[in-house]
FIKOL-274313 format. One record per residue (C-alpha): x, y, z. Coordinates in nm, 4 decimals, always signed. Example, Ala and Ser with C-alpha at 12.3 -4.5 7.8 and 13.67 -1.06 7.14 Angstrom:
BEGIN
+----------+----------+----------+
!        u !        v !        w !
+----------+----------+----------+
!  +1.2300 !  -0.4500 !  +0.7800 !
!  +1.3670 !  -0.1060 !  +0.7140 !
+----------+----------+----------+
This chain:
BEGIN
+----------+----------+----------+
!        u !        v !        w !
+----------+----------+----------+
!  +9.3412 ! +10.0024 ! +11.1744 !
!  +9.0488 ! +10.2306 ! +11.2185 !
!  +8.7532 ! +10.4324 ! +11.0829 !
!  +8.6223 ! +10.7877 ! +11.1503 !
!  +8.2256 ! +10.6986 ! +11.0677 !
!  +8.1764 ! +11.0877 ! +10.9735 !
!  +7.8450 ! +11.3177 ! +11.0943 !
!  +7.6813 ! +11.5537 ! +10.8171 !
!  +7.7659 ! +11.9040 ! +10.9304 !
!  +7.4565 ! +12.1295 ! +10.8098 !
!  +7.3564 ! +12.4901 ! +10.9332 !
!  +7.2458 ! +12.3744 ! +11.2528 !
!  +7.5762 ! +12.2465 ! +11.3986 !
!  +7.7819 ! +12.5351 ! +11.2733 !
!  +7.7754 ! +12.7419 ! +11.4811 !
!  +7.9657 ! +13.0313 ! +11.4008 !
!  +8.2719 ! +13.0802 ! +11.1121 !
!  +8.4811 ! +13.3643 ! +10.9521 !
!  +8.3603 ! +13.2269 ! +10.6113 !
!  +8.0713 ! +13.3589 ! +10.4594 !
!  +7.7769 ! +13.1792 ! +10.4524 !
!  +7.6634 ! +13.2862 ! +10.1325 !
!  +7.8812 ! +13.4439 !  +9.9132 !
!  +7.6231 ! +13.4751 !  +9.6638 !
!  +7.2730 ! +13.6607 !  +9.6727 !
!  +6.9610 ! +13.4033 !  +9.7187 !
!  +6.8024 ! +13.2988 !  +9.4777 !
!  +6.4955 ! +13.5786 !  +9.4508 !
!  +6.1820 ! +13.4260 !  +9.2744 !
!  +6.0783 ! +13.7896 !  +9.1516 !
!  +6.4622 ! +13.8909 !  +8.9972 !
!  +6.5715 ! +13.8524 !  +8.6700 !
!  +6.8900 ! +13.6763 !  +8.6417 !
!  +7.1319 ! +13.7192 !  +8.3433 !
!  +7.3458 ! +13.4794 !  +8.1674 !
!  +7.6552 ! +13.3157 !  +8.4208 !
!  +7.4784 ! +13.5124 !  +8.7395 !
!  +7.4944 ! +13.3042 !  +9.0424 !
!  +7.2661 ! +13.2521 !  +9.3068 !
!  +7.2486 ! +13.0273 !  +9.6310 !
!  +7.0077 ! +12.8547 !  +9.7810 !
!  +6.9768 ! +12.7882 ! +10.1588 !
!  +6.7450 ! +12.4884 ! +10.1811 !
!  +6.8116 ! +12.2387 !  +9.8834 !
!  +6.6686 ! +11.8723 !  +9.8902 !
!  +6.8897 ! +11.5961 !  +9.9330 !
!  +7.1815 ! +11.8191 !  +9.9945 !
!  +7.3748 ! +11.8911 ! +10.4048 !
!  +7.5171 ! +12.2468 ! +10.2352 !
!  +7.4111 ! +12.5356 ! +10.1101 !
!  +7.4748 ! +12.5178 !  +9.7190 !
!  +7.5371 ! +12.7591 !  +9.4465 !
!  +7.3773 ! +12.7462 !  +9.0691 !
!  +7.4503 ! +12.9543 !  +8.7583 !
!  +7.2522 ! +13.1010 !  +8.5177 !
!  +7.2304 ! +12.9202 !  +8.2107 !
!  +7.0246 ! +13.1814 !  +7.9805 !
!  +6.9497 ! +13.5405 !  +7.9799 !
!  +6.6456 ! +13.6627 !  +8.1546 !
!  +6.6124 ! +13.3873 !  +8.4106 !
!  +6.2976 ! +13.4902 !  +8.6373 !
!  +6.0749 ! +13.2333 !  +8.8499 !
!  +6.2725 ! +12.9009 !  +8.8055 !
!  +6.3776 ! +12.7368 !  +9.0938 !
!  +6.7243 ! +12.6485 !  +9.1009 !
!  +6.6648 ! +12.3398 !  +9.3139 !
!  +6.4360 ! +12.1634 !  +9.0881 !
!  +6.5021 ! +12.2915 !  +8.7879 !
!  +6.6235 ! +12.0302 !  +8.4900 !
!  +6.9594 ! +12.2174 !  +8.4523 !
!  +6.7875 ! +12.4204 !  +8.1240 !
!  +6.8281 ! +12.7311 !  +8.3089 !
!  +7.0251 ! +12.6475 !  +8.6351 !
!  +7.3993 ! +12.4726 !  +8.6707 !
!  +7.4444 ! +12.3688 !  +9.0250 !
!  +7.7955 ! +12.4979 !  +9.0923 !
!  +7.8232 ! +12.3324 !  +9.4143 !
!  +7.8570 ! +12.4377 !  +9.8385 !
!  +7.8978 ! +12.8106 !  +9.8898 !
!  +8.2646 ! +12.8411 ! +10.0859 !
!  +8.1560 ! +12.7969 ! +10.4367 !
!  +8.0078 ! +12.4862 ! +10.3527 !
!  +8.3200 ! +12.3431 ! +10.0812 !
!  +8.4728 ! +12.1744 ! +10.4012 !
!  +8.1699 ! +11.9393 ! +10.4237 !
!  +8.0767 ! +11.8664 ! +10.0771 !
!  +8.3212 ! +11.5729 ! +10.0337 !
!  +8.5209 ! +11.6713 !  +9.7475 !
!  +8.9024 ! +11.7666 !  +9.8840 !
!  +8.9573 ! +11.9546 !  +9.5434 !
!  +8.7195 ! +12.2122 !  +9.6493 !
!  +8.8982 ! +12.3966 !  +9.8901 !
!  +8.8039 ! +12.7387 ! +10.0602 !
!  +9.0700 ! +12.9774 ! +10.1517 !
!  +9.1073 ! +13.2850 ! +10.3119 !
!  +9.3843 ! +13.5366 ! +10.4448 !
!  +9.5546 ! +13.4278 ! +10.7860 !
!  +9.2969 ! +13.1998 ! +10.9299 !
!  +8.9991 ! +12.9933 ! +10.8950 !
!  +8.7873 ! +12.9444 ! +11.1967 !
!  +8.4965 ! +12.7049 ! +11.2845 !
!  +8.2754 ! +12.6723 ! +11.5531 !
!  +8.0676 ! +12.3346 ! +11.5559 !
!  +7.7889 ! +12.2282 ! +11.7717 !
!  +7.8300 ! +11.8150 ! +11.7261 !
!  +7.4997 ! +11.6490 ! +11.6269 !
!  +7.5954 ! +11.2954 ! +11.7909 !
!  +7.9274 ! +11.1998 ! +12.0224 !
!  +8.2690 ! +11.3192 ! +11.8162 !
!  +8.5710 ! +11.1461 ! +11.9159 !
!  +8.7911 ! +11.2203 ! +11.5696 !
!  +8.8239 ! +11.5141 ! +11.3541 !
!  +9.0518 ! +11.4753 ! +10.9860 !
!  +9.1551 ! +11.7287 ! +10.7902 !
!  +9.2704 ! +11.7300 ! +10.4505 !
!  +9.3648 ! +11.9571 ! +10.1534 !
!  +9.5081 ! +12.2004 ! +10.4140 !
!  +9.7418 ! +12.4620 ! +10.2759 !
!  +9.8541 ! +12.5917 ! +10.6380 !
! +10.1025 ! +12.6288 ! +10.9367 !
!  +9.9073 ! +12.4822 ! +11.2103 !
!  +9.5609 ! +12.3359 ! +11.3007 !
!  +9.4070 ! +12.4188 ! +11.6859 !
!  +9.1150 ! +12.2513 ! +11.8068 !
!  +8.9510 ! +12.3501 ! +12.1371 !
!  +8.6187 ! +12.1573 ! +12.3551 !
!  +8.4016 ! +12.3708 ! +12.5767 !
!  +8.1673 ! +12.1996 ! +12.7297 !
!  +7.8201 ! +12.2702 ! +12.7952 !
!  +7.9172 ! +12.5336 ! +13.1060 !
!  +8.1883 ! +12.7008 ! +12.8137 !
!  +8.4540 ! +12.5495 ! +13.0227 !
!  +8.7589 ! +12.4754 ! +12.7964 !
!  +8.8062 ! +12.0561 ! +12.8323 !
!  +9.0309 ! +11.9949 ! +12.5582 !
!  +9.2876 ! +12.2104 ! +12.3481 !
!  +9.5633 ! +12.1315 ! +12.1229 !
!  +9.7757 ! +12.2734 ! +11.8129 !
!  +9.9135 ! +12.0618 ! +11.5716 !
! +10.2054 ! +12.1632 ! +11.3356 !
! +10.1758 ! +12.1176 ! +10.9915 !
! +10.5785 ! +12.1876 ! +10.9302 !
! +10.6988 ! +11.8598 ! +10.8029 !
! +11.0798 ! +11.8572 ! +10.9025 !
! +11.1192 ! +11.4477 ! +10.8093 !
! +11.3372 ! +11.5559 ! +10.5133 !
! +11.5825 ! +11.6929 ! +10.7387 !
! +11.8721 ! +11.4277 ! +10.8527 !
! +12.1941 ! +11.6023 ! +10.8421 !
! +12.3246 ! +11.9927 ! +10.8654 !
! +12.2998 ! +12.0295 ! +10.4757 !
! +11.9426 ! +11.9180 ! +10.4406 !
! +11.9306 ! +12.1464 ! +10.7661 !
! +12.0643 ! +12.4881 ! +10.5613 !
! +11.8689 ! +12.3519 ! +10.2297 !
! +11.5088 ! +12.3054 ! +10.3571 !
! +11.2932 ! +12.4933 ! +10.2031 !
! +10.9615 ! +12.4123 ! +10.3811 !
! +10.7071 ! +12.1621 ! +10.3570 !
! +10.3735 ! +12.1108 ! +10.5008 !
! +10.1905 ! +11.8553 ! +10.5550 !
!  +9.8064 ! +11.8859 ! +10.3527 !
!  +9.6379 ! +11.6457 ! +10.6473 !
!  +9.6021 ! +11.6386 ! +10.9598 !
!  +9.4253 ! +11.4222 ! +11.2460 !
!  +9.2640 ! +11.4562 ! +11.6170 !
!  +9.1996 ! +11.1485 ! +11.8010 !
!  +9.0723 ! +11.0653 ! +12.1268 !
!  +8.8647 ! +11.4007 ! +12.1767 !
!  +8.5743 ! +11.4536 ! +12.3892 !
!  +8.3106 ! +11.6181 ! +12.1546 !
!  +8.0098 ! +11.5190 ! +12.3653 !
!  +7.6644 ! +11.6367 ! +12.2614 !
!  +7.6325 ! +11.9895 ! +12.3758 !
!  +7.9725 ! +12.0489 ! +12.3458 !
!  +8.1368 ! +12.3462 ! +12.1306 !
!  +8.3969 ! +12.2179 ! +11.8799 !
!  +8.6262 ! +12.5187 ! +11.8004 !
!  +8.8604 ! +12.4876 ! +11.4853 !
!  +9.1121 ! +12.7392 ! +11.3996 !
!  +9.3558 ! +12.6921 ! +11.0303 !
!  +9.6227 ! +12.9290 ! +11.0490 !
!  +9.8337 ! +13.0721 ! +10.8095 !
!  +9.9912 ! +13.4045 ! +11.0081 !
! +10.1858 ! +13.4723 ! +10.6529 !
!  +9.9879 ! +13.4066 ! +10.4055 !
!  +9.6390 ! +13.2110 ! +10.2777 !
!  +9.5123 ! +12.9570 ! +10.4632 !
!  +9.3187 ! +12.6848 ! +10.2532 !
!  +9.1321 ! +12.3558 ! +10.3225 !
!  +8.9802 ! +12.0773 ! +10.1645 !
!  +8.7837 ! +11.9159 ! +10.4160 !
!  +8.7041 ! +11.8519 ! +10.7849 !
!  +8.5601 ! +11.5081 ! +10.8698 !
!  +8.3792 ! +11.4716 ! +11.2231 !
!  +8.2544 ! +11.1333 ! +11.3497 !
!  +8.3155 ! +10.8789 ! +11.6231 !
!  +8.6031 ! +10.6532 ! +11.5523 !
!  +8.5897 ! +10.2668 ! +11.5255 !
!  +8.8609 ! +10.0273 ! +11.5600 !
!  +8.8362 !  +9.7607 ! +11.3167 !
!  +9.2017 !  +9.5639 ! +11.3988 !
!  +9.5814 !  +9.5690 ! +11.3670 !
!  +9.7483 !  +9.7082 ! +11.0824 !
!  +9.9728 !  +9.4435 ! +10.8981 !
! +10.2757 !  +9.4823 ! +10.6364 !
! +10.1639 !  +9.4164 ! +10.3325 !
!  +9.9229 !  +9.7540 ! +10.3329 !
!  +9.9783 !  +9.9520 !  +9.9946 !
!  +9.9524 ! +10.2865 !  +9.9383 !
!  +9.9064 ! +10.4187 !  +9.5493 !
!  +9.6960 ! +10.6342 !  +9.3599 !
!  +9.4338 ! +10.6418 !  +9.0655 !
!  +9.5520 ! +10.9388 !  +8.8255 !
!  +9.2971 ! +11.1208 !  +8.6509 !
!  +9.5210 ! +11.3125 !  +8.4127 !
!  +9.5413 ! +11.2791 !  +8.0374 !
!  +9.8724 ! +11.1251 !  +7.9010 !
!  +9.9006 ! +11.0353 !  +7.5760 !
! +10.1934 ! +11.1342 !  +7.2650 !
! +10.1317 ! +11.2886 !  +6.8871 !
! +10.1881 ! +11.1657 !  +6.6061 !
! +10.5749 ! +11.2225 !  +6.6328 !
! +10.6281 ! +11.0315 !  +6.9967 !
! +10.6275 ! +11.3845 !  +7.1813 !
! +10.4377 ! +11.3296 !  +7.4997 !
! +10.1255 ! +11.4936 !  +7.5828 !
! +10.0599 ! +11.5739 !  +7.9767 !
!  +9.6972 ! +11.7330 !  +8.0826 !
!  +9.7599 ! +11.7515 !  +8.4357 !
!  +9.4248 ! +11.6617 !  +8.6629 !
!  +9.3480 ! +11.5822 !  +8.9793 !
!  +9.4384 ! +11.2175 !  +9.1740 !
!  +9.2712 ! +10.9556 !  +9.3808 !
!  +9.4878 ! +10.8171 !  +9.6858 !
!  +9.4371 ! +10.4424 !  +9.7283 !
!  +9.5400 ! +10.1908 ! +10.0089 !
!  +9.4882 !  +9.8611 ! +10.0331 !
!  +9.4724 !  +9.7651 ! +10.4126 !
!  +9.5717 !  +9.3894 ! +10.5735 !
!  +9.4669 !  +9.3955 ! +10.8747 !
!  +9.3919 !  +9.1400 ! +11.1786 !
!  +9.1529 !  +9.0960 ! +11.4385 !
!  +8.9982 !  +8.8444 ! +11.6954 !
!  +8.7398 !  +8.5913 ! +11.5242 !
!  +8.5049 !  +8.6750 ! +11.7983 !
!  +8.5028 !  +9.0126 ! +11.6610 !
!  +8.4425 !  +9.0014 ! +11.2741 !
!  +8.0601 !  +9.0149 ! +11.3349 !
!  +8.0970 !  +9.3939 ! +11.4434 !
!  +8.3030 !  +9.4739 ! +11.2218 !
!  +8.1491 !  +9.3193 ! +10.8671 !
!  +7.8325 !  +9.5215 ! +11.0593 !
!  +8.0389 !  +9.8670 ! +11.0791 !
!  +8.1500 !  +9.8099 ! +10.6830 !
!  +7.8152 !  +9.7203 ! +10.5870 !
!  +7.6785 ! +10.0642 ! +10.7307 !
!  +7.9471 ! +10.2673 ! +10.5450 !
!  +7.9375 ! +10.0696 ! +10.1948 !
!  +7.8372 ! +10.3553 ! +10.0417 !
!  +7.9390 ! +10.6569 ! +10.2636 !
!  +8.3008 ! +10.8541 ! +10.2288 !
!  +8.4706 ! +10.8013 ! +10.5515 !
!  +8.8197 ! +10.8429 ! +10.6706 !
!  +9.0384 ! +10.5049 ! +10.7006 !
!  +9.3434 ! +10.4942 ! +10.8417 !
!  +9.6167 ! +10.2421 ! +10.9842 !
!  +9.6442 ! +10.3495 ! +11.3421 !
!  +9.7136 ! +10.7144 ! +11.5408 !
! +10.0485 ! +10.6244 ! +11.5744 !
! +10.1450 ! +10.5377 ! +11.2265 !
! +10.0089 ! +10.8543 ! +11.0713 !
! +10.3695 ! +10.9425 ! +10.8748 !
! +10.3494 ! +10.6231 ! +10.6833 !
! +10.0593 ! +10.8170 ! +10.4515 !
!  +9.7794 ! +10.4866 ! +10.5099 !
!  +9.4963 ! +10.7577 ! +10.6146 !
!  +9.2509 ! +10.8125 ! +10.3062 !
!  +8.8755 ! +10.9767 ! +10.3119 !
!  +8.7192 ! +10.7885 ! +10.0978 !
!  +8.4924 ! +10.4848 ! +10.0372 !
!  +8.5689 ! +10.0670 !  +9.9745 !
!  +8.5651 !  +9.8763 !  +9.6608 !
!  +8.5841 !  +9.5089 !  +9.8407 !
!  +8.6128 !  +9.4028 ! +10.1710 !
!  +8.7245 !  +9.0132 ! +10.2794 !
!  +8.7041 !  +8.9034 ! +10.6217 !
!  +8.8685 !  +8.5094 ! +10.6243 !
!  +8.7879 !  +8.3677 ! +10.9107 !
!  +8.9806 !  +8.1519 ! +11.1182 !
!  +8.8862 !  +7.8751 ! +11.4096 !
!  +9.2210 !  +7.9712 ! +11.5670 !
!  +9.1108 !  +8.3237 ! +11.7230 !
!  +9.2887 !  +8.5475 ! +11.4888 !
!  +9.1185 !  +8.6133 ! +11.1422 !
!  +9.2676 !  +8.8717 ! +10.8616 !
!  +9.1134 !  +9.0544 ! +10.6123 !
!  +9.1582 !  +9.3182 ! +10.3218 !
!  +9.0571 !  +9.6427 ! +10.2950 !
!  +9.0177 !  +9.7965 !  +9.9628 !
!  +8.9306 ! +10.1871 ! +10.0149 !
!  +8.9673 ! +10.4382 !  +9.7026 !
!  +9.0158 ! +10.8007 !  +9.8108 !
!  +8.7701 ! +11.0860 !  +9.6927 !
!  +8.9211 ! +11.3931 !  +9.4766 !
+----------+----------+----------+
């Protein structure tokens, strides 16, 4: 199994995108803002993204969105270039045909995830520091598993899948990380994009589970009829997973460092249709070691909304 440890992606490293990097006036000191107006600010403490607030009262003049106690100001969240970094997959940014990125990478990238993607196809392309294209490829999001006979054949109506992953690429400092989501036919929509090096942590084991946490109301009336609020879900797995003895020490110190930072787990590159990838963060970790040379452990990660 392995780990994406992910980068923060701010204004510096993008460097270029068909989203807008606003999509709301700035915030204006001297203005007068009216009830529900909405505002962003581009430099906001203790935040990667540009972020959006609302207007909480009617004439709304010289309060600071940023600091303010949220009398006057609701912070909405990232304005739509910056929803693929904000680490909530619910919050997704679309837009006709295609989304495009262009990332400068802050520190050595060597995995990309994607996930909430409503689209055909993902294409990533490396220039490096002399623009000279190093690395391109386009992935497929047409998911054709349910297909295993001529009727399923004539019956398929099209599915997608919403994630998608790039392994083993050279995103050196200096480098130019271009990202292109197409949908030729439609809207293309995504979730998030998670950047960072990738870590192996061991081997994969049966046993992993897959599940989710379900936010939605359920409940019945007085009379037994049920009562369904639908809301969104959290994807869990629960890795098993084996490695040398004489390597637990690196990795209890990689899960120590991300105890408390979203990052994408997953069982292996070439076990991504069994669904174990998840961007999210652990509950519990357990590494039993063993005098024999092999040691196994659990993995407990729940998966952000």
């Amino acid at each position: 199994m392995k780990v994406i440890e992910p980068v923060s992606v701010t204004d510096a490293e993008i460097l270029a995108s068909n989203i807008s990097p606003t999509g709301h006036a700035l915030w204006d000191a001297a203005a007068t803002y009216a009830n529900a107006a909405r505002v962003c600010k581009l430099a906001v403490p203790g935040r990667a993204y540009r972020t959006v607030y609302e207007s909480q009262v009617a004439g709304n003049i010289g309060k600071d969105p940023a600091i303010d106690d949220a009398t006057n100001w609701l912070e909405i969240g990232a304005t739509d270039r910056f929803l693929p970094f904000d680490r909530k997959i619910a919050s997704q940014v679309g837009r006709a045909t295609s989304i495009t990125y262009s990332i400068s990478p802050p520190s050595l990238i060597t995995g990309i995830a994607f996930f909430g993607i409503d689209a055909q196809s993902i294409r990533v392309q490396i220039y490096d520091a002399n623009a000279a294209l190093v690395y391109d490829l386009t992935k497929s999001l047409v998911d054709t598993t349910e297909i295993i006979d001529w009727f399923s054949f004539f019956t398929w109506s099209g599915d997608y899948d919403t994630e998608a992953m790039f392994i083993g690429i050279p995103g050196y400092i200096g480098h130019q990380i271009d990202i292109t989501i197409s949908a030729p036919t439609g809207t293309a929509s995504l979730g998030q994009i998670v950047l960072g090096k990738v870590h192996n942590l061991g081997g994969t084991q049966d046993g992993t589970a897959l599940g989710i946490d379900d936010y939605s109301a359920k409940d019945r009336d007085s009379f037994g009829d049920a009562i369904l609020i639908e809301r969104p879900f959290a994807q869990t797995v629960n890795f098993q997973f084996y490695l040398p003895t004489k390597d637990a020490r690196r990795v209890f110190r990689i899960l120590s460092r991300l105890r408390a930072m979203p990052s994408v787990y997953f069982a292996g590159a070439d076990m991504v249709d069994y669904g174990a990838t998840v961007f999210g963060f652990f509950q519990d970790f357990d590494i039993l070691l063993s005098a024999s040379g092999t040691t196994y452990a659990t993995l407990q990660i729940e998966g952000l909304v």
